[in-house]
C-alpha positions in Angstrom: 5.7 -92.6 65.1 3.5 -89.4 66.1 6.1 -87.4 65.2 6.0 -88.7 61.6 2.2 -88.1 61.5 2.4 -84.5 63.0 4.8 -83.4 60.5 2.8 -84.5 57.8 1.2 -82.0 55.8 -2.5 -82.5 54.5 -2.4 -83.2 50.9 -5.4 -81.3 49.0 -5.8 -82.0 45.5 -7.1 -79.0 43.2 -9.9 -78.9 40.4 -9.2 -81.6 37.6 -11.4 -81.0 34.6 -8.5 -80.4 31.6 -5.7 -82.7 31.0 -2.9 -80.0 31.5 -5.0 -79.4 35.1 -4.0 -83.4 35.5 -0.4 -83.4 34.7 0.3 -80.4 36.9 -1.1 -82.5 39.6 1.2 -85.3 38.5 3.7 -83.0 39.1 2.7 -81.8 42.3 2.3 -84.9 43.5 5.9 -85.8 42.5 7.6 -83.0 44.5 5.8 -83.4 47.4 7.0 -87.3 47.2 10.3 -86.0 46.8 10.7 -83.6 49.7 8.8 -86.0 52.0 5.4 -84.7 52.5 3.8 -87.3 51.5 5.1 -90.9 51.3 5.4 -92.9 48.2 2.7 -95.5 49.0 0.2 -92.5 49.2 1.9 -90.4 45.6 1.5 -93.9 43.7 -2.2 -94.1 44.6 -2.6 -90.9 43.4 -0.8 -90.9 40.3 -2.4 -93.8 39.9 -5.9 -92.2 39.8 -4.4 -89.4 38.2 -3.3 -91.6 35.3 -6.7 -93.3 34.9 -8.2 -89.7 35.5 -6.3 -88.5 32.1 -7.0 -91.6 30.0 -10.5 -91.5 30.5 -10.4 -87.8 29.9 -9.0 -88.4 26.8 -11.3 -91.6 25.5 -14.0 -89.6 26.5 -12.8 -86.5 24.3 -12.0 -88.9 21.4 -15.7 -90.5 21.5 -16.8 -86.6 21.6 -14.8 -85.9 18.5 -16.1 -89.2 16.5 -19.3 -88.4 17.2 -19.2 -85.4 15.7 -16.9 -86.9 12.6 -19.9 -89.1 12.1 -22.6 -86.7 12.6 -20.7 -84.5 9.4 -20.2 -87.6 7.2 -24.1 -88.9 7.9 -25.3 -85.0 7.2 -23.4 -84.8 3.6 -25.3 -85.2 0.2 -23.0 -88.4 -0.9 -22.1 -91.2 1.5 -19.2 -91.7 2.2 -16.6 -94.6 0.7 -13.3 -95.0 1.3 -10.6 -95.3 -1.3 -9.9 -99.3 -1.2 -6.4 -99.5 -2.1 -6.0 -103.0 -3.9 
């Protein structure tokens, strides 16, 4: 068993502040599950928080974007009313 843990190689995870920086990750993650270097209990934790890492990016980007969507429509001369399609 201490030869399993010797070979081991420590696993450092880079800056994560994009979504593409996340999926690289995921897919460093992957390869080093596949050659062995780190075992699968430890790469489905991570891709795990990776995963969560990447949605809340992108519900956090989304709120950003509606925010701003709502911002323009409050700021124009005429409110705004949708078309109602009978």
């Amino acid at each position: 068993m201490a030869d399993r843990h010797e070979r081991k190689r420590r696993f450092k995870i880079g800056r994560l502040t994009t979504q593409d920086q996340i999926v690289k990750e995921l897919a460093r993650v992957y390869r080093h599950a596949r050659r062995k270097e780190i075992d699968s209990s430890t790469a489905y934790r991570l891709s795990t928080i990776l995963g969560t890492m990447a949605k809340t990016m992108e519900a956090s980007e989304l709120e950003k974007r509606l925010d701003v969507i709502e911002q323009a429509l409050l700021a124009r001369e005429r409110p705004f009313r949708p078309k109602v399609v009978p």
